[in-house]
py3Dmol code that shows the C-alpha trace and the ligand (Angstrom):
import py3Dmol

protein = """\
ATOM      1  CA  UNK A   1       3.460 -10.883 -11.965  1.00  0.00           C
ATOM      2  CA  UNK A   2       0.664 -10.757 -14.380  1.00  0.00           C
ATOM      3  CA  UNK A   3      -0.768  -7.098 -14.560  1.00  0.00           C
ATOM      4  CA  UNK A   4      -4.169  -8.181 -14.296  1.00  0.00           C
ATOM      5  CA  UNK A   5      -7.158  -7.887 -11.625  1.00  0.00           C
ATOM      6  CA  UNK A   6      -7.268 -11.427  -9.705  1.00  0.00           C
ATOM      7  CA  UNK A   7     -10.485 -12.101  -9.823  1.00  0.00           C
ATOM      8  CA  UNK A   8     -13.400 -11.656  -6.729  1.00  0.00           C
ATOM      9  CA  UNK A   9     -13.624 -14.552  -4.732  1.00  0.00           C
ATOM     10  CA  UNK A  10     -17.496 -13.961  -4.624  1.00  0.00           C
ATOM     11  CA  UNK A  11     -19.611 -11.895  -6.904  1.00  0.00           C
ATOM     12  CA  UNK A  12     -20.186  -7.974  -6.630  1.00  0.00           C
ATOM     13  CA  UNK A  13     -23.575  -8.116  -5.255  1.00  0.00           C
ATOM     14  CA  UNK A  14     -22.895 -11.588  -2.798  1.00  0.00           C
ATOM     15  CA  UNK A  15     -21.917  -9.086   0.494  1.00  0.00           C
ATOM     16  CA  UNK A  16     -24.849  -7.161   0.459  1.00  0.00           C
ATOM     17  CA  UNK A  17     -26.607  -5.367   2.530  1.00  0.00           C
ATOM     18  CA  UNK A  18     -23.502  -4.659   4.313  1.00  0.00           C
ATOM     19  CA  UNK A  19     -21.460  -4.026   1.354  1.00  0.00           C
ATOM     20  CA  UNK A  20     -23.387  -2.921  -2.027  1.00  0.00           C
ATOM     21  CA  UNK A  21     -22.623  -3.771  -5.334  1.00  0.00           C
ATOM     22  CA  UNK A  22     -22.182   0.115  -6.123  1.00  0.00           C
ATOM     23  CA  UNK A  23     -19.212   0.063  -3.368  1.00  0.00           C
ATOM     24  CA  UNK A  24     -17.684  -2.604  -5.075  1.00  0.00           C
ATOM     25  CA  UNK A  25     -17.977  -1.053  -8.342  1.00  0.00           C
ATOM     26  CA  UNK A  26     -16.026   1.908  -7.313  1.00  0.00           C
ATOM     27  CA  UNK A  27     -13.677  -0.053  -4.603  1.00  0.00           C
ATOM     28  CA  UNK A  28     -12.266  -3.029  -6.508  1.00  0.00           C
ATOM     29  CA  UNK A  29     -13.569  -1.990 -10.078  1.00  0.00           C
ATOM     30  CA  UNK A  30     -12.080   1.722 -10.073  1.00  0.00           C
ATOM     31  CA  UNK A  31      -9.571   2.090  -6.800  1.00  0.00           C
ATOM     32  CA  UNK A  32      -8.235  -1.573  -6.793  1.00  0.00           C
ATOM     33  CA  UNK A  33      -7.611  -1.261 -11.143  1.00  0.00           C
ATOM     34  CA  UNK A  34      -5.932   2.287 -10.349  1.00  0.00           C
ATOM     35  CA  UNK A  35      -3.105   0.385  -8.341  1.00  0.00           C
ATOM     36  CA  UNK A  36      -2.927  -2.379 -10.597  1.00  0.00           C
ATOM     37  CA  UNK A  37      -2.860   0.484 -13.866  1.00  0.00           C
ATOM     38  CA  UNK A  38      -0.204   2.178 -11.968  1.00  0.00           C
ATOM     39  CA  UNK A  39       1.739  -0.242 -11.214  1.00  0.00           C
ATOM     40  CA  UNK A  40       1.952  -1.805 -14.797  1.00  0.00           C
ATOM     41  CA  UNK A  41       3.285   2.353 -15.810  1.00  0.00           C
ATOM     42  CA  UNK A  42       5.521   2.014 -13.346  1.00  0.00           C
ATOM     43  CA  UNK A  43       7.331  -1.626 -13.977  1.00  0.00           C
ATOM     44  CA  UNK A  44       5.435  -3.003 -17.058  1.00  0.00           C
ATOM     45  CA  UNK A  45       8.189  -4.663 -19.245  1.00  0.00           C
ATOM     46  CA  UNK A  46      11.288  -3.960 -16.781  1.00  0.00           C
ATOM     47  CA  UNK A  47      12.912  -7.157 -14.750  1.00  0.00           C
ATOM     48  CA  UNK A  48      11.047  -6.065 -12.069  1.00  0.00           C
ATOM     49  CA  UNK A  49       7.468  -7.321 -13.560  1.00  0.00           C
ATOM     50  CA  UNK A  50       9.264 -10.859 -13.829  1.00  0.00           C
ATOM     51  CA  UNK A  51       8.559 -10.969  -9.854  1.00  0.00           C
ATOM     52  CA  UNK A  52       5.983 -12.091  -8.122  1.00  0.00           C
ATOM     53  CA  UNK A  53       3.365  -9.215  -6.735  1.00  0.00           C
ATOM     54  CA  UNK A  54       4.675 -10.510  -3.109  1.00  0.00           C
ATOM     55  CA  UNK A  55       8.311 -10.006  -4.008  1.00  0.00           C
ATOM     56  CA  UNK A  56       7.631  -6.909  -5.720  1.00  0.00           C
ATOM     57  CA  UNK A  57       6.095  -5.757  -2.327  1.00  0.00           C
ATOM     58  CA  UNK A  58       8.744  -6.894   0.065  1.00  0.00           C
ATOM     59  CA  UNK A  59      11.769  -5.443  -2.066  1.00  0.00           C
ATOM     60  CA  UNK A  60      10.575  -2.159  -3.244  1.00  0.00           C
ATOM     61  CA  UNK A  61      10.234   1.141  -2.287  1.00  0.00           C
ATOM     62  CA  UNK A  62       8.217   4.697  -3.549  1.00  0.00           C
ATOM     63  CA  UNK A  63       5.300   4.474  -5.647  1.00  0.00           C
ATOM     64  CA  UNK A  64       6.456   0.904  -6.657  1.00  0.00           C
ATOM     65  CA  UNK A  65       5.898   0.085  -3.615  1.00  0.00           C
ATOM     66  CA  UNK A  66       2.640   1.978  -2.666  1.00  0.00           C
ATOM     67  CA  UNK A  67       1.057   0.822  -5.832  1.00  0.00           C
ATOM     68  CA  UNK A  68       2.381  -3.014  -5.402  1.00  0.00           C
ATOM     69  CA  UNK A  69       1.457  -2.909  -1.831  1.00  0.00           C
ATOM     70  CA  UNK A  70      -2.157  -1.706  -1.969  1.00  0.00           C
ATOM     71  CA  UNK A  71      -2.692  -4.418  -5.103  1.00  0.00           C
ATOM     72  CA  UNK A  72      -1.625  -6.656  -2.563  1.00  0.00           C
ATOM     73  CA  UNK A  73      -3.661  -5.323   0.596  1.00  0.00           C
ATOM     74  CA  UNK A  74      -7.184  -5.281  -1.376  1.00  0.00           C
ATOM     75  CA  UNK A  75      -6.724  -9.274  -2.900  1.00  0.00           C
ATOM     76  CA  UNK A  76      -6.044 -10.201   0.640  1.00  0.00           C
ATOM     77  CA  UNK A  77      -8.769  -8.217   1.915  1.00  0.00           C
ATOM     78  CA  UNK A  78     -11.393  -9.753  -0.332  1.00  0.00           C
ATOM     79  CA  UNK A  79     -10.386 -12.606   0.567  1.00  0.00           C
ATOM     80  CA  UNK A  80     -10.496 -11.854   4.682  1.00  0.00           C
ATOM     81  CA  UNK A  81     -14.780 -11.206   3.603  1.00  0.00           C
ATOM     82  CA  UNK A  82     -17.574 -13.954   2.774  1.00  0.00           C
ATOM     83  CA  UNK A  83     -20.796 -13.633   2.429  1.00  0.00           C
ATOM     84  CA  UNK A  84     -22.625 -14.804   5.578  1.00  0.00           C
ATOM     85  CA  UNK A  85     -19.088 -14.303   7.608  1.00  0.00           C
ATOM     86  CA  UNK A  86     -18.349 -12.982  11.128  1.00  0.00           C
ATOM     87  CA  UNK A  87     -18.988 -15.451  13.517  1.00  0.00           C
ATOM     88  CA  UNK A  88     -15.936 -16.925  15.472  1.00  0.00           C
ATOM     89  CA  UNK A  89     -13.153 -19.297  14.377  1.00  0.00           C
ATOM     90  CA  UNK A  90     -12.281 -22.552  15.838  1.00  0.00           C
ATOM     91  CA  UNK A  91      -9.968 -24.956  16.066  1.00  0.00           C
ATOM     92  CA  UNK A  92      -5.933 -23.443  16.763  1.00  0.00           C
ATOM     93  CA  UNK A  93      -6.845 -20.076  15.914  1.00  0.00           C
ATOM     94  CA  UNK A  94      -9.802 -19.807  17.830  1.00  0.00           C
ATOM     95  CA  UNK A  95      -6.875 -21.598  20.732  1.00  0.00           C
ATOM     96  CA  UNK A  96      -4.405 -19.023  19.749  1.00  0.00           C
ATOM     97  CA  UNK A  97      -6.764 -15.570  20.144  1.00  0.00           C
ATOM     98  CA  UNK A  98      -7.540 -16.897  23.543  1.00  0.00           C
ATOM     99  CA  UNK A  99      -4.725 -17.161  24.435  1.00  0.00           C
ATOM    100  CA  UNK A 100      -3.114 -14.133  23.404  1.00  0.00           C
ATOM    101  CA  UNK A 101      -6.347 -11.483  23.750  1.00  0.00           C
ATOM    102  CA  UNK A 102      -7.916 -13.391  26.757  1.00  0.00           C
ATOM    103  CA  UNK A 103     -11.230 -14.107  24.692  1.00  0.00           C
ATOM    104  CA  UNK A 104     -12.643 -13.874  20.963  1.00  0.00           C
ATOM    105  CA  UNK A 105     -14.713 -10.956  22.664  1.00  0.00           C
ATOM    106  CA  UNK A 106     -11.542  -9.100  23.726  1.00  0.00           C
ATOM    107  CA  UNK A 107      -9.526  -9.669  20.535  1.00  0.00           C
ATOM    108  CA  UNK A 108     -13.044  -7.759  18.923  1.00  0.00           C
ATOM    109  CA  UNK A 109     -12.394  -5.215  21.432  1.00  0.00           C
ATOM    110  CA  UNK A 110      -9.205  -4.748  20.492  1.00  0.00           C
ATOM    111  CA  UNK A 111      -8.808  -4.959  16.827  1.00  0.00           C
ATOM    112  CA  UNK A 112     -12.207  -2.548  16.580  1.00  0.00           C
ATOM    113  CA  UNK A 113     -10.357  -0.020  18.547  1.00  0.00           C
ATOM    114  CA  UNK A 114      -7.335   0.047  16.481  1.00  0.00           C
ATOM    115  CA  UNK A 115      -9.282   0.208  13.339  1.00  0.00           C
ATOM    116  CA  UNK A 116     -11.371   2.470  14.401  1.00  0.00           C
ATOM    117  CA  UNK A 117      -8.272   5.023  16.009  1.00  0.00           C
ATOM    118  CA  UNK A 118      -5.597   4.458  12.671  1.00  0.00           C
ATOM    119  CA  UNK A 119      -5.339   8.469  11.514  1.00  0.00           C
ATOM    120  CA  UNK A 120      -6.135   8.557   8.549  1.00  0.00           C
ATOM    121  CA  UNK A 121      -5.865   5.859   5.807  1.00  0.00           C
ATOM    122  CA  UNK A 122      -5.160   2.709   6.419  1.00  0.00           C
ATOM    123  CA  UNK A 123      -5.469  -0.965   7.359  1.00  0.00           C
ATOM    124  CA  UNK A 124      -5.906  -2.944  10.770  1.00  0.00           C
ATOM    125  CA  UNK A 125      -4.748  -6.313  10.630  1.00  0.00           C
ATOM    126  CA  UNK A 126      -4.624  -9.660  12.976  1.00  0.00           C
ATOM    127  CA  UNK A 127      -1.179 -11.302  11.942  1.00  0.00           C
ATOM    128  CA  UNK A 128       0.933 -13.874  13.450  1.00  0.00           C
ATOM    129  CA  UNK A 129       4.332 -12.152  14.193  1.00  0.00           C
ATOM    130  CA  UNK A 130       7.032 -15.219  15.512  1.00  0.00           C
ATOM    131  CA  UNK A 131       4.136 -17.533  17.533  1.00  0.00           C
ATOM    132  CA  UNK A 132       2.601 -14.710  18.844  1.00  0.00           C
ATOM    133  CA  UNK A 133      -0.776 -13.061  17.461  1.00  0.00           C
ATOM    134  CA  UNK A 134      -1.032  -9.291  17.381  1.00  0.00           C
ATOM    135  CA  UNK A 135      -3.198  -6.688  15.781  1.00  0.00           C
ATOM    136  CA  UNK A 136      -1.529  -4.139  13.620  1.00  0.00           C
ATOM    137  CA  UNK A 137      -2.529  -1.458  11.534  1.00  0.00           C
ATOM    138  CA  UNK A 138      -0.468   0.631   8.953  1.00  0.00           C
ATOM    139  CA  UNK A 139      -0.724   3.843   7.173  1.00  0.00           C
ATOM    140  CA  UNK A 140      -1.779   4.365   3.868  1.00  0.00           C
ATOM    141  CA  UNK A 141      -0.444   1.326   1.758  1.00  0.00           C
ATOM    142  CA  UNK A 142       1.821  -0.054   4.258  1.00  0.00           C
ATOM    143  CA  UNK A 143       1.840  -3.659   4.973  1.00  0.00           C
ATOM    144  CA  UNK A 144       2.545  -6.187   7.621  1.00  0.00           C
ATOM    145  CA  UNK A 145       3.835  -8.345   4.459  1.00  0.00           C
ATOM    146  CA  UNK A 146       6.495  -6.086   3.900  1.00  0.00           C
ATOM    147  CA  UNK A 147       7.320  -5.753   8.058  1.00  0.00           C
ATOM    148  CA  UNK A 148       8.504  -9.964   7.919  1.00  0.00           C
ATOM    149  CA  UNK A 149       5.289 -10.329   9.869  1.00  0.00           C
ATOM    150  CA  UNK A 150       2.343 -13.123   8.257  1.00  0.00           C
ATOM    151  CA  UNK A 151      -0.937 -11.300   7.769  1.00  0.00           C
ATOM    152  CA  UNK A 152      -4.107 -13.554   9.311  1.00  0.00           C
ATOM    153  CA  UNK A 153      -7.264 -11.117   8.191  1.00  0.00           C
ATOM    154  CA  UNK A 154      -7.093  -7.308   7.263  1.00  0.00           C
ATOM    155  CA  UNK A 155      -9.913  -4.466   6.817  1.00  0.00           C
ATOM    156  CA  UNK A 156      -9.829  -2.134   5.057  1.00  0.00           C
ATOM    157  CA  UNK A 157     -10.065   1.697   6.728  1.00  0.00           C
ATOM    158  CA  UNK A 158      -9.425   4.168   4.218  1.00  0.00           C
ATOM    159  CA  UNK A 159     -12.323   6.079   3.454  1.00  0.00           C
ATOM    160  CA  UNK A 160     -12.919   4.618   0.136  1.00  0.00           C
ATOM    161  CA  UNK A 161     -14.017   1.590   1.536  1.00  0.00           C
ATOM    162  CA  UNK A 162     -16.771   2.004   3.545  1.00  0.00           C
ATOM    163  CA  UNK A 163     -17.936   5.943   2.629  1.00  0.00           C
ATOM    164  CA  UNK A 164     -20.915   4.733   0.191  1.00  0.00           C
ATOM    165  CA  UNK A 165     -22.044   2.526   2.420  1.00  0.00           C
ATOM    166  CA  UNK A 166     -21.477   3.732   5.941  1.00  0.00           C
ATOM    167  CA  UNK A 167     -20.572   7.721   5.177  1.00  0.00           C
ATOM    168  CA  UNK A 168     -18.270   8.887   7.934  1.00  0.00           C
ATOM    169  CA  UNK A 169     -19.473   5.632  10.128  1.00  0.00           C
ATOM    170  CA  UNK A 170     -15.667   3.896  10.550  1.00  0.00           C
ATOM    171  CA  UNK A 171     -16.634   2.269  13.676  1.00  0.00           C
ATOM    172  CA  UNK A 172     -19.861   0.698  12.267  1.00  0.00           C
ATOM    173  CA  UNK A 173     -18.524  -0.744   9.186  1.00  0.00           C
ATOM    174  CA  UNK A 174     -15.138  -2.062  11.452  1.00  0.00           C
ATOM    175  CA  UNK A 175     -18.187  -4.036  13.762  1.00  0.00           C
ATOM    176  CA  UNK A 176     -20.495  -5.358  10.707  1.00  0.00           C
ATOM    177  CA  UNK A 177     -16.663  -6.420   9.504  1.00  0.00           C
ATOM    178  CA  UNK A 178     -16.157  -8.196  12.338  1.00  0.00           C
ATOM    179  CA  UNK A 179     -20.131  -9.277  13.282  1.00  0.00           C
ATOM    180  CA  UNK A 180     -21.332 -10.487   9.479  1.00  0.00           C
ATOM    181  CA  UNK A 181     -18.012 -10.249   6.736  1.00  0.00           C
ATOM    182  CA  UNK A 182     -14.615 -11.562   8.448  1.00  0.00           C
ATOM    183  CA  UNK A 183     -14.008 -14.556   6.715  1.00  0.00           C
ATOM    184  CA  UNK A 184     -12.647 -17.227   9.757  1.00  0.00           C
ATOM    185  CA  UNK A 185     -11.619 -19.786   7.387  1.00  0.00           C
ATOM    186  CA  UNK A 186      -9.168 -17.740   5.639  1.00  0.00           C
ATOM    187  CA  UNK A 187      -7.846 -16.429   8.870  1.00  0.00           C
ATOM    188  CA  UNK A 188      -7.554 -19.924   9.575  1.00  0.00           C
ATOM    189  CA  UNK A 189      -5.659 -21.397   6.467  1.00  0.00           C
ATOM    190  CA  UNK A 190      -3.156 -18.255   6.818  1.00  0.00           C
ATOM    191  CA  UNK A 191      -2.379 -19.741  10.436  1.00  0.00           C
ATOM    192  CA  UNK A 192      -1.928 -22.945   9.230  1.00  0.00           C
TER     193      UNK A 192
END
"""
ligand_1 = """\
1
LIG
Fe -9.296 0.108 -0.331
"""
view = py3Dmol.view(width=600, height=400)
view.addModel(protein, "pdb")
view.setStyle({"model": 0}, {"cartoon": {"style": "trace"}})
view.addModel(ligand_1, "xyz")
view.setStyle({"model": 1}, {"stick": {}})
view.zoomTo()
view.show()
């Protein structure tokens, strides 16, 4: 893997209100870099950097593995925001969450109340484990990459990601996830 930051998929300021530019500076520049600057102590110049960042997640253990898998977690959670998301997919997604949560409004239901009741740090998830979908959430840097499940859309719950902007607010900053940020049409190509 290449020890360096993959870059935003939109720029700093592009999710605000919701998100600020300030959280971003702390949450990608500062938290995000510290797993990627760990990560490069831990395995810079062994075999083990050869790997890709998603084989490094899915075969290691320890802090290789905490580091690797929260450098991970936070590229694929950029990428599960837009600017001007939210909304509701279509097509065989939108088919799929119907079928397996009733209704797009149930599936919201759910995967708020999971985010919202992980202890702790965290991540809740929508992933696509054989045909079925299911919402997830792990524990600190856990992943449902490593678990042979395929991640659809994650947000993040640790603190750091939505204390400047929402202070102690979880559940708010889990709905204006879900109601202006989720990005559909990644969810979507991950399904594919
Ligand atoms: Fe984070």
């Amino acid at each position: 893997m290449k020890f360096e930051m993959k870059p935003l998929p939109y720029a700093k300021n592009a999710l605000a209100p919701h998100l600020s530019e300030e959280s971003f500076g702390f949450h990608y520049e500062k938290h995000h870099q510290a797993y990627l600057t760990n990560l490069e102590k831990l395995i810079g110049g062994t075999p083990e950097a050869e790997k890709s960042l998603e084989d490094i997640v899915k075969s290691s253990s320890g802090k290789v593995f905490n580091n690797a898998a929260q450098v991970w977690n936070h590229d694929f959670f950029w990428a599960s925001m837009k600017p001007n998301g939210g909304g509701e997919p279509t097509g065989a997604l939108a088919d799929a969450i119907k079928r397996d949560f009733g209704s797009f409004a149930d599936f919201k239901k759910q995967f708020s109340d999971a985010a919202v009741a992980q202890f702790g740090s965290g991540w809740a998830w929508l992933v696509k484990d054989g045909d079925a979908l299911k919402i997830v959430t792990t524990s600190n840097a856990d992943t449902p990459l490593a678990k042979g499940q395929k991640p659809l859309l994650t947000c993040d719950v640790w603190e750091h990601a939505y204390y400047i902007d929402y202070r102690n607010l979880r559940a708010k900053f889990v709905e204006t996830f879900l109601n202006s940020l989720a990005n559909w049409d990644f969810a979507a190509s991950n399904f594919a």
